[in-house]
C-alpha positions in Angstrom: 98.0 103.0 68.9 101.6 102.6 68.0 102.3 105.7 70.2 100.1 104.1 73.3 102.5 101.3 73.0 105.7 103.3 72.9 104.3 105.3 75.9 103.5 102.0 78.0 107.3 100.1 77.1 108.6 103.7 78.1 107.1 103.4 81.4 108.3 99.9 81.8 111.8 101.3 81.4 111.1 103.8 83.9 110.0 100.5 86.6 113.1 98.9 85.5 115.3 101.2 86.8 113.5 102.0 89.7 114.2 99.1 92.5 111.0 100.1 94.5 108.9 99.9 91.7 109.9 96.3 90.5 110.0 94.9 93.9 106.1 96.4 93.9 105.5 94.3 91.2 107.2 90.8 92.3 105.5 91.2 96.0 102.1 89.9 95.0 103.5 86.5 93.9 105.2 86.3 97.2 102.2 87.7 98.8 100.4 84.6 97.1 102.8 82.0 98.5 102.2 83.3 101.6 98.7 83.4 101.8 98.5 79.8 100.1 100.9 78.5 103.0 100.3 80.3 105.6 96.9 80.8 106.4 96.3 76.9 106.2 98.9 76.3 108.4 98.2 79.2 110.5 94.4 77.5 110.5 96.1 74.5 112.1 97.7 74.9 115.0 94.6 77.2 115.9 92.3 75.1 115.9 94.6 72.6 117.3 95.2 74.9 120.1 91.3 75.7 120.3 90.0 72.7 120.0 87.5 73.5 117.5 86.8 72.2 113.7 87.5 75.8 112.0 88.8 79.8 113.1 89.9 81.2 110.0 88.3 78.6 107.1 85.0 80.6 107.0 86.9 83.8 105.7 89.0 81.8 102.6 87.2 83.8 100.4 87.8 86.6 102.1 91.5 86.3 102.0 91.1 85.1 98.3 89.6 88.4 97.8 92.2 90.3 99.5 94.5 89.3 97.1 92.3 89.5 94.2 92.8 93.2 94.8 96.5 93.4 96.3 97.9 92.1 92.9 96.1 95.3 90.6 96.4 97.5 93.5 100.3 96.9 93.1 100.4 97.3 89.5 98.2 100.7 89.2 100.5 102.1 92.3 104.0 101.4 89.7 101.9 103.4 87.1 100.8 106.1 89.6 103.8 106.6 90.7 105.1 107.2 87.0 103.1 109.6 86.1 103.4 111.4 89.5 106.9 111.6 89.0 106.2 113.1 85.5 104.3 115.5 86.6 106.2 116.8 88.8 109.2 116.5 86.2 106.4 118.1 83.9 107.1 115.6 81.3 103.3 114.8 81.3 102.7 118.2 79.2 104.8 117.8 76.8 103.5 114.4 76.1 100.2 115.7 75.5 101.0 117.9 72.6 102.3 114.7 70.6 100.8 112.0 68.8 100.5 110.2 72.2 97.8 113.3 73.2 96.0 113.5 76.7 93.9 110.2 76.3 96.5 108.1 74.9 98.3 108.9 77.8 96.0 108.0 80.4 95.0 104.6 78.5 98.9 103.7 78.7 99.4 104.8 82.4 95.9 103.7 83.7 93.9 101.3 81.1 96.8 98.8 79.8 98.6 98.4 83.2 94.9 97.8 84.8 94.3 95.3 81.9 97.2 93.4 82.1 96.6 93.3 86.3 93.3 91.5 85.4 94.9 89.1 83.4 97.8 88.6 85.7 95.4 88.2 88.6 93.2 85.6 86.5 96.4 83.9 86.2 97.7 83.5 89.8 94.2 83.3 91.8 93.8 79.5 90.6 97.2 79.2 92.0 97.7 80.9 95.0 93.4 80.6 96.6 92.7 79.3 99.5 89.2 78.3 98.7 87.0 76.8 96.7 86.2 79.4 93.9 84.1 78.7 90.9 85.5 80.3 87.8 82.5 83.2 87.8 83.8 84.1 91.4 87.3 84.2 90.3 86.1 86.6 87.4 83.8 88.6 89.8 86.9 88.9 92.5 89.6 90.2 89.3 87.4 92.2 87.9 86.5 94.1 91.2 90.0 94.5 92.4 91.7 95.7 89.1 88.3 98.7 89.0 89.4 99.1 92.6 92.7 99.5 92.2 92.1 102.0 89.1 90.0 103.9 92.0 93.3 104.1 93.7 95.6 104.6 91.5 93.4 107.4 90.1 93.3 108.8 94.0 96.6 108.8 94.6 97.5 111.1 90.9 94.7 113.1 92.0 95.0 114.3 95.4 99.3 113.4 95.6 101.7 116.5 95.1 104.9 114.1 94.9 105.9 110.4 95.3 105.8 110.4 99.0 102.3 111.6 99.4 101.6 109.5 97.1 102.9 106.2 98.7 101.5 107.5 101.7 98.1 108.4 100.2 98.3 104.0 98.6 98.3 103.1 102.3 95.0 105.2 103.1 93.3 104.6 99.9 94.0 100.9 100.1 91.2 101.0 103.8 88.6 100.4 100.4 89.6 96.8 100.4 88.1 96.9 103.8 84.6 97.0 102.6 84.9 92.9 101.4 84.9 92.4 105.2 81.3 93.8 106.1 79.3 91.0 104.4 81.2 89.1 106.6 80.7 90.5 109.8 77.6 92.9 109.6 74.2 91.6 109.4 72.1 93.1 106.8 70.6 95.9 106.3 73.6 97.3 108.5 76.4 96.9 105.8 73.9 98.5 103.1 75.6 102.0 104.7 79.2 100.9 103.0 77.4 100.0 99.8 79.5 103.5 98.0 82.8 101.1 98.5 83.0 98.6 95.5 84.7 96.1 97.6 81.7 95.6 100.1 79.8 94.7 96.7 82.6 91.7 96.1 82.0 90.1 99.1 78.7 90.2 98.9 78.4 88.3 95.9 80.6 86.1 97.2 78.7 85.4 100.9 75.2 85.5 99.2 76.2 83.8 95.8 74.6 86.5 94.1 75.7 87.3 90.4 73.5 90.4 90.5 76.0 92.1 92.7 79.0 91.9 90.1 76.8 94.6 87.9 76.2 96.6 91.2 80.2 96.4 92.0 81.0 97.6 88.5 78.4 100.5 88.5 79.6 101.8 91.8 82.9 101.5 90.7 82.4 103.1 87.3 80.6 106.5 89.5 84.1 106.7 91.4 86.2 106.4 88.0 84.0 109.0 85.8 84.1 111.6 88.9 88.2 111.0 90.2 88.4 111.2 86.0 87.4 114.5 85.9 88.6 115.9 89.0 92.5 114.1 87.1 91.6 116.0 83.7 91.9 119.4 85.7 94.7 118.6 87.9 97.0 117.6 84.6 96.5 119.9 82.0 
């Protein structure tokens, strides 16, 4: 454990130093402020220009939701890019053969910065949501964007050769987030064909208020983390 720990404050170094990185991890509080301003006001002077009682207040959640994810998805894209850049700096190896080892790696590059983004997100959804949210959907929404944003994160290691395919391969791998929308706008059975995205399983349990689908969201997610796992253990060896 003591050697997980030393791992992780080494990476936080790393961030420190890297202006990219720490702006990454400030821009989903001012993502928050944002959304928590903007859309309501944004909301006004539509439907005062409309003429109608409500455009964008049906899809609150939806934006709550959003940013349930953006804040992980930020965190686990600092630690993917660490461990990109040491692997291509093949520091990654030589890790492995200490105390630290291969799972103590990934638990201080993928579990503890996934953890804390859970917490963080718990923190700042009260704060920053723009709708009403009982505190089961505000677990439901951080729980399914920090295992989304492990999906990611583990993507982007996986299938990246360097930083910049892996920034690039963030932008593409963040289109998951899109599945929260189909509850929204596809009538059922239809959206049943994006049910392999965890995110369509968030915004199902929050349209239908169904607590059943939070099992569903963390099963899916859990088949994408055990394969993108595996298909990680052969890339870093």
């Amino acid at each position: 454990m003591r050697a997980v720990k030393i791992s992780f404050f080494h990476m936080l170094r790393f961030v420190r130093e890297d202006m990219m990185l720490l702006a990454a991890g400030i821009l989903p509080f001012l993502i928050g402020v944002v959304i928590r301003l903007g859309i309501p006001y944004i909301e006004k002077l539509l439907t005062n220009a409309i003429g109608t009682n409500a455009v964008l207040k049906p899809y609150y959640s939806l934006f709550d939701i959003f940013y349930a994810s953006i804040t992980p998805v930020m965190f686990c894209f600092i630690a993917a890019m660490v461990m990109l850049e040491e692997h291509d700096d093949h520091i990654d190896r030589y890790l492995f053969v200490t105390e630290l080892g291969r799972s103590g790696y990934f638990v201080s590059r993928i579990v503890i910065p996934a953890a804390a983004s859970f917490v963080v997100t718990m923190a700042v959804l009260p704060i920053f949501s723009i709708s009403k949210l009982s505190a089961f959907e505000m677990f439901s929404m951080a729980l399914g964007g920090t295992l989304q944003a492990i999906i990611i994160s583990m993507l982007v290691v996986t299938l990246s050769s360097n930083k910049l395919e892996g920034m690039a391969l963030t932008k593409i791998s963040s289109l998951l987030m899109l599945g929260a929308v189909v509850p929204y706008v596809m009538p059922k059975p239809y959206g049943y064909l994006l049910a392999f995205m965890p995110s369509f399983w968030t915004g199902a349990q929050v349209t239908e208020k169904q607590p059943f689908f939070l099992p569903v969201a963390v099963m899916v997610s859990g088949v994408w983390i055990l394969v993108l796992k595996r298909k990680l253990e052969v890339k870093i060896r």
